[in-house]
C-alpha positions in Angstrom: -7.4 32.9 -17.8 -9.4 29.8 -16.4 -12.3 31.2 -14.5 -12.0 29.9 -10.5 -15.3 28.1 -9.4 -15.9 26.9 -5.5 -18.7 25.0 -4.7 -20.7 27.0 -1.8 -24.2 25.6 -2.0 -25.7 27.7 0.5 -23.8 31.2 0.4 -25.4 34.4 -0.1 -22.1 35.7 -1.3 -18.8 34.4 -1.9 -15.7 36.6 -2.5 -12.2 35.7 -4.3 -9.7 37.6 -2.6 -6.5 39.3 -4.2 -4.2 41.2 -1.9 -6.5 43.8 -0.3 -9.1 43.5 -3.3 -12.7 41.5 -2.9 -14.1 40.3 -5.8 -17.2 39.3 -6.2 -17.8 35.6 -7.6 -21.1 34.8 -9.7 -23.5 32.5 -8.8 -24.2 29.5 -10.8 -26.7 26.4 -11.0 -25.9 24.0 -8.5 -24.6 26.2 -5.7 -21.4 27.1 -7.7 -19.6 30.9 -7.9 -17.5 31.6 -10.6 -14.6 34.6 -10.8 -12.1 35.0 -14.0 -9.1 37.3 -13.2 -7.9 39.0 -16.1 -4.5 38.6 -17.8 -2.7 35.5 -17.8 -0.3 35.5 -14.5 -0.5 33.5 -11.8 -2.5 35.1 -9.0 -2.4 34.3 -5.3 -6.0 34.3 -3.7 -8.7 33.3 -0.9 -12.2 32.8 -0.9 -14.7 34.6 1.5 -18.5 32.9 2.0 -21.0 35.9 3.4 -18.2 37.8 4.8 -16.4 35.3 6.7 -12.3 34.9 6.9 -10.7 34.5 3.6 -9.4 30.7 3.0 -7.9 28.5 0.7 -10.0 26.8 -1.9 -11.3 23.3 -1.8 -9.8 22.8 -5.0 -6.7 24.3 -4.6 -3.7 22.6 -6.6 -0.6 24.7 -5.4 -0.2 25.9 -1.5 2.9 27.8 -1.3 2.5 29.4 1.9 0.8 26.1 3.7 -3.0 24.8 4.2 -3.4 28.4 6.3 -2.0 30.5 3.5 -3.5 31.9 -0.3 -3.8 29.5 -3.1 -2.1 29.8 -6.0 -3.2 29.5 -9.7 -1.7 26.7 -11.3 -1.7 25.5 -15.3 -1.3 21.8 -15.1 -1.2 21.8 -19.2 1.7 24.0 -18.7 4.4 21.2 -18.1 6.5 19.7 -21.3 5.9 16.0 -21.0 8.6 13.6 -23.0 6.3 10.5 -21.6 4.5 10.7 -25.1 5.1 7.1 -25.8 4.4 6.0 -22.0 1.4 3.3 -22.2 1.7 2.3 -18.9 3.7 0.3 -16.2 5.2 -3.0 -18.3 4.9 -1.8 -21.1 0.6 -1.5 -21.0 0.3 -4.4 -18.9 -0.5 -2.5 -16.4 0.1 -3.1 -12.2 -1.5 -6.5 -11.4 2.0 -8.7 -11.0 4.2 -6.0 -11.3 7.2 -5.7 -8.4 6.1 -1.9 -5.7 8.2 -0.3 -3.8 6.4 2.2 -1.4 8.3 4.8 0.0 7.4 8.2 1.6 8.9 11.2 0.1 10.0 13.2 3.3 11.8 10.2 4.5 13.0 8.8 1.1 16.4 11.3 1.1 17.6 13.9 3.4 16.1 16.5 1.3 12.8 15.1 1.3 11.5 16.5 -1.9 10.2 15.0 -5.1 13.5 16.0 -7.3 15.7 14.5 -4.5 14.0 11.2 -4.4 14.6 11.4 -8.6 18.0 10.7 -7.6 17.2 7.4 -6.7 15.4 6.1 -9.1 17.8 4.4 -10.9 18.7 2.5 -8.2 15.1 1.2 -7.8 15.1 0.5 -11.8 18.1 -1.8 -11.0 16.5 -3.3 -8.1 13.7 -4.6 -10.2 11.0 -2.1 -9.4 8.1 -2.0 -11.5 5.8 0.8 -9.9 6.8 3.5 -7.5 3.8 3.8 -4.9 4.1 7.4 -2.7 2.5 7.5 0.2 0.1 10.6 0.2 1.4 13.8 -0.9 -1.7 16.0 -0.4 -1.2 19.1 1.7 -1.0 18.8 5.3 -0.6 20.6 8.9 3.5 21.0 9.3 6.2 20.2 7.4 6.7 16.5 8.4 4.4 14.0 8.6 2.9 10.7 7.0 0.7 12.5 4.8 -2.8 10.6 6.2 -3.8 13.7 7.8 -3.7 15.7 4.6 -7.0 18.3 4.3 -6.2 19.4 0.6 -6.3 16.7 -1.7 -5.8 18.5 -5.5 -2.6 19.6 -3.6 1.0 18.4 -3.1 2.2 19.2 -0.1 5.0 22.3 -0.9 7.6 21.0 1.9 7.5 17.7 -1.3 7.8 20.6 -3.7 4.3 21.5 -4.9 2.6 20.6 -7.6 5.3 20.7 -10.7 7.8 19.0 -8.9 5.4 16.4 -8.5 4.8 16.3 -12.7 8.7 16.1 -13.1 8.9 12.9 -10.6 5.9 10.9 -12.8 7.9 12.2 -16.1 11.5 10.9 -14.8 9.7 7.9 -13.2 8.2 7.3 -17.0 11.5 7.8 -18.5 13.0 5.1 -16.5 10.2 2.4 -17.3 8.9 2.9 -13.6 5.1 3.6 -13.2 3.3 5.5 -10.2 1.2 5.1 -7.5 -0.5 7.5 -5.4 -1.9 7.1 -2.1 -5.1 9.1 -1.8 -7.2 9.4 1.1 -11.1 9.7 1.0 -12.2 8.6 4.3 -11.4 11.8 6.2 -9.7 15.2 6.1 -6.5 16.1 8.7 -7.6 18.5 11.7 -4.9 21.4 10.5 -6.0 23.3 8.1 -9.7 21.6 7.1 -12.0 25.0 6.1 -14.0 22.4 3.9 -17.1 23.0 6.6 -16.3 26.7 5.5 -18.0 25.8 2.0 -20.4 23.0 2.1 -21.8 19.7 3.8 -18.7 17.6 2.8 -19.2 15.8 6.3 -21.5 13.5 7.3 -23.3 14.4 11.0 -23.6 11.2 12.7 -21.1 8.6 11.0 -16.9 9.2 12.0 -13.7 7.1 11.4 -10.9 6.4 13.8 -9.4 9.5 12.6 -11.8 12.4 12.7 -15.6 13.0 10.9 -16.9 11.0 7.3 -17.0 12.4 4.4 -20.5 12.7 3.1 -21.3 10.2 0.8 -24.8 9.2 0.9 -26.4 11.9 3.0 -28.1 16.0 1.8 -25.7 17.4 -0.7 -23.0 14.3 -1.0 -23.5 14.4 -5.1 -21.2 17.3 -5.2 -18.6 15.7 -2.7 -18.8 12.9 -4.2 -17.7 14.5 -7.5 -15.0 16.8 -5.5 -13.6 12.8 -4.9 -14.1 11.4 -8.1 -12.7 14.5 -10.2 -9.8 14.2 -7.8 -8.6 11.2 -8.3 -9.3 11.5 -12.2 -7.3 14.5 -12.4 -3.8 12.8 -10.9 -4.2 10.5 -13.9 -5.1 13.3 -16.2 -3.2 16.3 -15.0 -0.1 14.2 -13.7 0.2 10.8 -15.4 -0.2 8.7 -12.3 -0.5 5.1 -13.6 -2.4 3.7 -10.3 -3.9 5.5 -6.8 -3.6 3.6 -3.0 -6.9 4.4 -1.8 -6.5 4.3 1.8 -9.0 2.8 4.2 -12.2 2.0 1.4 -13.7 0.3 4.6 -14.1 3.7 7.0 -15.9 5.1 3.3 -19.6 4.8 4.8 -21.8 4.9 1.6 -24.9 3.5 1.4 -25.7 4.8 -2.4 -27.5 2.6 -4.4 -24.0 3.0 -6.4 -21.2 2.6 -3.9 -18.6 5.6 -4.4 -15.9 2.9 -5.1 -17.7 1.4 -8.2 -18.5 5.0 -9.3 -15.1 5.7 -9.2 -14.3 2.3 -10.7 -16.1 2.8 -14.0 -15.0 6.6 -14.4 -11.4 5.7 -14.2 -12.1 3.0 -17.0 -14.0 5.5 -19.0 -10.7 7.6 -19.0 -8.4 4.8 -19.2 -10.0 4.0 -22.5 -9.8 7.8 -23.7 -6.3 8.4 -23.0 -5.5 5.0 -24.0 -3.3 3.5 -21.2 -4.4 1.3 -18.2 -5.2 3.1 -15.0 -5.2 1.2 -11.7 -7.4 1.5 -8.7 -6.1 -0.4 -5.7 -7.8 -0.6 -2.2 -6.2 -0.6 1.2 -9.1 -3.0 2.9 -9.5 -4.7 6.0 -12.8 -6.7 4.8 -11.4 -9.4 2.9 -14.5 -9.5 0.8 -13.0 -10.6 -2.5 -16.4 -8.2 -3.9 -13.5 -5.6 -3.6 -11.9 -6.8 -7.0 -15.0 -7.7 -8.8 -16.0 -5.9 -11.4 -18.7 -3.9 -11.2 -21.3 -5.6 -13.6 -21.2 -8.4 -11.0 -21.8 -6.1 -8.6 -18.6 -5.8 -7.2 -16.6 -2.5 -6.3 -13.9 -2.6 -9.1 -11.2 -2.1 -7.5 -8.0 -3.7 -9.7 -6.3 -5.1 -6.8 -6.5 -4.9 -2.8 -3.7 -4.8 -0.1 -3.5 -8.4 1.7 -2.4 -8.2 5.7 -3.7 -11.4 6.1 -0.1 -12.8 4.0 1.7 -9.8 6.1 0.5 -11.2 9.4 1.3 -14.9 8.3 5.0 -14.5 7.1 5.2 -12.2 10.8 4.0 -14.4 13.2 6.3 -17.5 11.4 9.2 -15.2 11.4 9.4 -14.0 14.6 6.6 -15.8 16.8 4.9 -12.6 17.7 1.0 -13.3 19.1 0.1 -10.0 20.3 -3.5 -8.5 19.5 -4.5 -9.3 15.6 -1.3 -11.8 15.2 -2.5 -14.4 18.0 -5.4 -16.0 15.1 -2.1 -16.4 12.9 -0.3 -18.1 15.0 -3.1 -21.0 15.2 -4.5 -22.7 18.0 -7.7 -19.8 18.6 -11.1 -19.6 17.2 -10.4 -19.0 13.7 -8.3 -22.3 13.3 -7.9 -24.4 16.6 -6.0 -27.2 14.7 -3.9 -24.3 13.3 -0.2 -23.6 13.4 2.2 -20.8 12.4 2.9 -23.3 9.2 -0.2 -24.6 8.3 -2.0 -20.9 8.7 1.4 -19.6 6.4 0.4 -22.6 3.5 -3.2 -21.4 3.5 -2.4 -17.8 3.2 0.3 -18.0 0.2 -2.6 -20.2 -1.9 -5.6 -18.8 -1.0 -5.1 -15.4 -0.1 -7.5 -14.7 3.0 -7.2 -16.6 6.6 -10.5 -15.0 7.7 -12.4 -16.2 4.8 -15.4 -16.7 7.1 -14.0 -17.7 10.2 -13.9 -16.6 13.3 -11.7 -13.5 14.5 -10.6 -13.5 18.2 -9.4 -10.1 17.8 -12.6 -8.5 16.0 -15.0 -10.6 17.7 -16.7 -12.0 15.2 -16.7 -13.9 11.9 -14.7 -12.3 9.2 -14.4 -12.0 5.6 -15.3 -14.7 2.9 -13.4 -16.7 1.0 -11.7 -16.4 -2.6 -12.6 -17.7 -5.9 -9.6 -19.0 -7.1 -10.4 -20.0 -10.4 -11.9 -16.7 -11.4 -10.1 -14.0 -9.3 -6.3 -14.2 -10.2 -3.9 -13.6 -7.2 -2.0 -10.6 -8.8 -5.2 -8.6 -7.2 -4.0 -9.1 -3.9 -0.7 -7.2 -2.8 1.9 -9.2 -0.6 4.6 -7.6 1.6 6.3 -8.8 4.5 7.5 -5.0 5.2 5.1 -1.8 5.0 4.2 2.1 6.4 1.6 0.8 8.6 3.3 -2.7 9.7 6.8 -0.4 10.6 5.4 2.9 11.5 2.2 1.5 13.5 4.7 -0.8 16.3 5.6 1.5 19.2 9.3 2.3 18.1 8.7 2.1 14.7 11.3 -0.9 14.1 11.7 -2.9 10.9 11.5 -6.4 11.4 15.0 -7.1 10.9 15.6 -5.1 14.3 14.2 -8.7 15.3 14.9 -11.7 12.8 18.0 -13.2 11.0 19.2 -11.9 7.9 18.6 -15.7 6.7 14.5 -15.2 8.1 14.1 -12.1 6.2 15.6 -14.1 2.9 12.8 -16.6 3.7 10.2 -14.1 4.2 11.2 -12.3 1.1 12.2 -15.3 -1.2 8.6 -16.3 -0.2 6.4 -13.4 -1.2 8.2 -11.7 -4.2 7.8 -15.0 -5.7 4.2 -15.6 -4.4 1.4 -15.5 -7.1 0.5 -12.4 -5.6 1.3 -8.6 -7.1 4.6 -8.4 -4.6 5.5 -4.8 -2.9 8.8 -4.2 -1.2 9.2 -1.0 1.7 11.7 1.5 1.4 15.0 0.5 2.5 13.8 -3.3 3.1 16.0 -4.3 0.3 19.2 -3.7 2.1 17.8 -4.5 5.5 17.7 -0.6 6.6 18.8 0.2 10.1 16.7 3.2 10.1 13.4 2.6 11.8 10.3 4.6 10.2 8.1 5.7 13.6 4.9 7.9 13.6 5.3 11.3 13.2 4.0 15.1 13.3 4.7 18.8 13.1 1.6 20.5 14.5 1.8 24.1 15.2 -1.2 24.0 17.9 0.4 22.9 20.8 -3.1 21.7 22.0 -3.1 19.0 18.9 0.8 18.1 19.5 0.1 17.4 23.3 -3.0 15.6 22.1 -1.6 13.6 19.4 2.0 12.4 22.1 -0.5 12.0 24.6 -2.6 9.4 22.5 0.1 7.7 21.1 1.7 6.9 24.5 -1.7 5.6 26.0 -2.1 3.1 23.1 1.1 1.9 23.9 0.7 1.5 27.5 -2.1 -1.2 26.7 1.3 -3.4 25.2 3.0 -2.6 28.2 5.4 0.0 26.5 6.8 2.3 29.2 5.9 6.3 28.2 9.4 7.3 27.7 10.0 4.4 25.1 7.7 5.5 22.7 9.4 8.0 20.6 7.8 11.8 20.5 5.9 12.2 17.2 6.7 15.6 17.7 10.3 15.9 18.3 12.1 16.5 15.0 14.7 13.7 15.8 11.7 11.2 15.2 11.4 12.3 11.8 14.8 12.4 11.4 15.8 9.4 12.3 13.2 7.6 10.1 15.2 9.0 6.7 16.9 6.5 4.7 21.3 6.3 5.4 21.7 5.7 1.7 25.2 4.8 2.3 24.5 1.5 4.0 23.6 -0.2 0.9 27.8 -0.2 0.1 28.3 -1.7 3.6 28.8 -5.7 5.0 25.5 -6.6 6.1 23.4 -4.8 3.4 25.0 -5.1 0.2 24.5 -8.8 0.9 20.4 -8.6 1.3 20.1 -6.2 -1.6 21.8 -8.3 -4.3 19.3 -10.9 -2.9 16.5 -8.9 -3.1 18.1 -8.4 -6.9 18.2 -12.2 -7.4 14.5 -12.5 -6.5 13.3 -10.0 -8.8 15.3 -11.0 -11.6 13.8 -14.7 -11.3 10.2 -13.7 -10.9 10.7 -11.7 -14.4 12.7 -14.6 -16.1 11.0 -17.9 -14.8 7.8 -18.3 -17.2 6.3 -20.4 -14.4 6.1 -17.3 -11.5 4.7 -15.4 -14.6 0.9 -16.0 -13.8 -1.4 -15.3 -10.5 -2.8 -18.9 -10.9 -3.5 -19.5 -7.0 -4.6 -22.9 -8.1 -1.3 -23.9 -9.9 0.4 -22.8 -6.3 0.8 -25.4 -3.7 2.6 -25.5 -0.3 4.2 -28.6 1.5 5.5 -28.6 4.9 7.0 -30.3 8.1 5.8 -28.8 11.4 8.5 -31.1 13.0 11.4 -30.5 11.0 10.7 -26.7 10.4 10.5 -26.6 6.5 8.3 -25.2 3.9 8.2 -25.2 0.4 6.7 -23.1 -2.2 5.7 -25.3 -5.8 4.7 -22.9 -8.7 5.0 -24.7 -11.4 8.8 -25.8 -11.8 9.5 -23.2 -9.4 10.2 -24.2 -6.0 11.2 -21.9 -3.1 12.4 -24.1 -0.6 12.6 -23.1 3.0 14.6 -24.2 6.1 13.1 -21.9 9.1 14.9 -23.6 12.0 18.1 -22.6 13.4 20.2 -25.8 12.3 21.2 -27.0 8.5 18.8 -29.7 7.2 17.8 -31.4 4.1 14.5 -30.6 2.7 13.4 -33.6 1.2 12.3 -33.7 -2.6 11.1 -37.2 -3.6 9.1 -35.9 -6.5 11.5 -33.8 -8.5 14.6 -34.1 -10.4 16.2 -30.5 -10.2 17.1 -29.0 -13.4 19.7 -25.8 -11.5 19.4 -23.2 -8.5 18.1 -20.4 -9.4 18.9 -18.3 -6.2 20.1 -18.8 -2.7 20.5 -17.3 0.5 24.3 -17.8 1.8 26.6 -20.3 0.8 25.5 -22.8 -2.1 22.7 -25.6 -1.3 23.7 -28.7 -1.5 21.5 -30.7 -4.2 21.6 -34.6 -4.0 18.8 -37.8 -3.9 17.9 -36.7 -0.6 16.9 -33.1 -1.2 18.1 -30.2 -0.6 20.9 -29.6 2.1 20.0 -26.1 3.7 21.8 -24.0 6.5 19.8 -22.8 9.4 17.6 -20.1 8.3 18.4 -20.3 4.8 16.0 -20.1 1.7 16.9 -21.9 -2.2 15.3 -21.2 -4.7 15.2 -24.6 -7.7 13.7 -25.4 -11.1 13.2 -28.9 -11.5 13.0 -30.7 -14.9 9.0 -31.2 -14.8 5.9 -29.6 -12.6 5.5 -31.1 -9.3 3.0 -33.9 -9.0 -0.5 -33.6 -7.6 0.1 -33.3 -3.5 0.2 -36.9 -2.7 -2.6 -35.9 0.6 -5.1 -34.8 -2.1 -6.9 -38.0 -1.6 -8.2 -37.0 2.1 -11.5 -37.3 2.9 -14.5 -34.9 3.3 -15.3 -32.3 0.5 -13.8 -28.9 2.0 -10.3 -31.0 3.5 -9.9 -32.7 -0.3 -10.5 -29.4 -1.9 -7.5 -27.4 0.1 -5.2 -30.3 0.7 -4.5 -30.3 -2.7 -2.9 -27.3 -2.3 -0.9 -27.6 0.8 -0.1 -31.0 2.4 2.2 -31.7 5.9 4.2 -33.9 6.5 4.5 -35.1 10.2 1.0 -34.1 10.8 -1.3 -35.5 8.6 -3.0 -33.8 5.2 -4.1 -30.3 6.3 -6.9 -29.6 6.8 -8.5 -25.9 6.4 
């Protein structure tokens, strides 16, 4: 049997526990103990370090009985893979430009497993789908819950279905042409269940995150945690076949190596990528907006394959709705970071050139922030667009999609807009037939201490926004949780089935049209009427064409010569001399016979305003200037 090591640098003595027998481990080089049961069962078993209480092991894969309970022995070369001939998501071409769909598992079906959600996969297969991206499945305090707060990472979380059912999911997701994503989290370790302390100096003393101590990276004893995160996240593409891994919230990692853990991570996972001969995907959640993030690491950059992009998020919000609270108010124009600005004009910037705070002042951080892209070297498919996601949902007081506040004909804009972006598009749960369900924050603490402390906090951030206490839904009552699951059914139902065959259409033409093929943020160019409330999105002889006011208009095309309509929100555009004839809120999609010509305001003057303004130009209002 596979001998069970734990990593206890400064025990005297450290104990596997069986039942009511102690055994005791051997001590190793390095500050590792060793113990190999005999036979070939699977055992149940804690580990005691100088006599203290027996608890799980760091490494533990399978947690039947919770993160409180015994770990189990589990064989991940057990499982009969039929994913044999599986070279990766598009056929080896990896993530960067494929379609995501995030979804969380407990929420997904009513079930909440891993082999219910499998019953759904063909329905994201014909939606388009490219790569299936879970939100963390770790082990974690309670039976509900986002997973962020997870303190076993080589777990799955048994309320998902432990560890198997989570090799069944990648093998049916393979089966169907559908790569996976993992969310992992590296920053911190959940409050519930956390014994690493128990072991070893796995956090740092004087560095925390917004959600609890560091993880030692740089600091006495961090080459060992370090290696407890990099053999982690090796071991979900080796062990399980994940195609890609989320790493959530790279900024809160505080390393100050002379190799940052992300580039050590970066160039391991290529190492393996090349030995099992498939690509493997790294991609950051980061709020830097240092393009670094996706530079390889010869250049000295972290490696990361791609990066998720709020900056597009917040733009395609703030034009939607006209929200300006807190981190919205810079995208809305008019502040600090742009005080010629506009909704529009900060829109056109961030669908060609990925970042608004690309070293510009941020009214909400304070300060400058961020640095711009190179877009002739770094390809857009390594940022990830989405006008819907966990954090943008789950992170508003009651949790509410932003249908609950725009037109079915504005979310067709929205969409229409990024899943045919040059950006690596990712679509939320239930988006795709404009879900009524909401998806709020919440928890199952046992410690009643934790659960009071976790409402109470939650209500208090609110009140800042002027939400009234009894508003904001109890993370702890069960009927948040439940409410947040999917109603499968509405997709068959007026008002739904209409924005799903839409979100159908889009997908369909970003995988057909040669032109929306590429990440070229160069080749994409945005024109616009502030006045008249239009946009339009040129890639190539693509053109999404967008009327954002409430009454029908003609978006004027002078330059083209339309070839057909590719896909349209409501009834039929009208296509003449003049344009095109659009319905309030209303999006078309066109191809036109040749490439749009160069942006007629490209001859502006100054360096930095020619340089952008041939990429987005506005009418009414002069070239733009960024």
């Amino acid at each position: 049997m596979t001998p069970i090591r734990v990593w206890a640098p400064e025990a005297r003595q450290v104990e596997c526990v069986v039942g009511a027998d102690h055994h005791r481990m051997t001590s190793e080089p390095g500050g590792w103990w060793s113990w190999t049961p005999a036979g070939d069962g699977r055992i149940d078993y804690l580990l005691s370090v100088d006599g203290g209480d027996p608890v799980p092991d760091p490494r533990s894969a399978w947690l039947p009985r919770g993160v409180h309970g015994p770990s189990r022995t589990f064989d991940a070369t057990a499982f009969d893979w039929t994913d044999e001939d599986w070279r990766g998501p598009r056929e080896g071409r990896g993530t960067l430009g494929a379609v995501f769909y995030e979804l969380h598992v407990g929420t997904f079906t009513r079930p909440g497993t891993l082999v219910s959600a499998i019953g759904h996969l063909d329905h994201l297969v014909d939606l388009g789908v490219d790569v299936v991206e879970l939100m963390p499945v770790a082990a974690f305090g309670g039976s509900h819950g986002w997973g962020y707060d997870g303190v076993q990472p080589y777990s799955v979380h048994q309320a998902y279905g432990g560890p198997l059912a989570f090799q069944v999911f990648v093998d049916a997701c393979h089966a169907r042409g559908l790569g996976v994503c993992l969310d992992v989290v590296y920053n911190h370790v959940g409050p519930v269940g956390n014994y690493l302390p128990t072991f070893g100096p796995y956090f740092t003393e004087g560095d925390a995150t917004p959600w609890g101590a560091a993880v030692n990276l740089d600091g006495p004893g961090s080459s060992e945690v370090r290696r407890w995160v990099v053999d982690n996240a090796l071991r979900w593409f080796r062990d399980f076949h994940v195609d890609a891994l989320r790493l959530d919230a790279v900024h809160a990692l505080h390393d100050e190596s002379p190799i940052h853990i992300l580039a050590e991570l970066s160039d391991e996972t290529a190492a393996l990528a090349e030995q099992l001969g498939r690509p493997l995907d790294l991609i950051a959640e980061s709020d830097l907006n240092d393009p670094s993030m996706v530079s390889p690491t010869a250049a000295g950059g972290r490696g990361m394959t791609a990066q998720w992009d709020d900056d597009i998020h917040h733009a395609l919000h703030v034009t939607l709705t006209g929200e300006r609270q807190g981190y919205y108010a810079d995208f809305a124009g008019g502040t600090e970071a742009w005080p010629e600005g506009t909704p529009l004009r900060v829109l056109a910037k961030t669908l060609t050139e990925a970042f608004l705070h690309d070293g510009r002042p941020s009214t909400f951080r304070g300060k400058v922030w961020g640095a711009p892209v190179d877009r002739e070297t770094v390809s857009g498919h390594r940022f990830l667009a989405y006008l819907q996601n966990h954090d943008q949902v789950g992170n508003r007081a009651a949790g509410d999609r932003i249908n609950e506040t725009i037109s079915p004909g504005q979310q067709a804009i929205g969409a229409a807009l990024y899943l045919l972006s040059p950006y690596t598009p990712m679509i939320f749960m239930g988006e795709e037939w404009r879900a009524s369900t909401p998806f709020q924050f919440f928890t199952s603490f046992d410690d009643q201490w934790l659960a009071d402390a976790v409402r109470k906090g939650r209500r208090e951030e609110f009140a800042a926004y002027g939400w009234a206490a009894e508003d904001v839904p109890d993370p702890q009552d069960p009927a948040t949780w439940s409410g947040s699951v999917l109603n499968w059914a509405e997709r068959g139902t007026p008002g739904h089935t209409e924005m799903l065959e839409f979100y159908r259409e889009l997908t369909k033409t970003r995988c057909r049209e040669p032109d929306l093929a590429a990440g070229d943020l160069l080749a994409t160019t945005v024109e616009l009427d502030e006045t008249a409330g239009w946009v339009v999105m040129h890639r190539g002889r693509v053109h999404v064409v967008c009327n954002l006011g409430p009454r029908s208009r003609t978006v004027p095309l002078p330059d083209l010569v339309v070839d057909r309509v590719l896909v349209s929100w409501g009834r039929a555009p009208i296509v003449d001399e003049h344009g095109v004839q659009l319905d309030g809120h209303d999006v078309a999609v066109i191809r036109s016979v040749e490439e749009r010509p160069p942006a007629r305001s490209a001859h502006s003057s100054g360096a930095a305003g020619s340089a952008r303004s041939a990429h987005s130009s506005v009418r009414a209002g002069g070239p733009m200037s960024a």
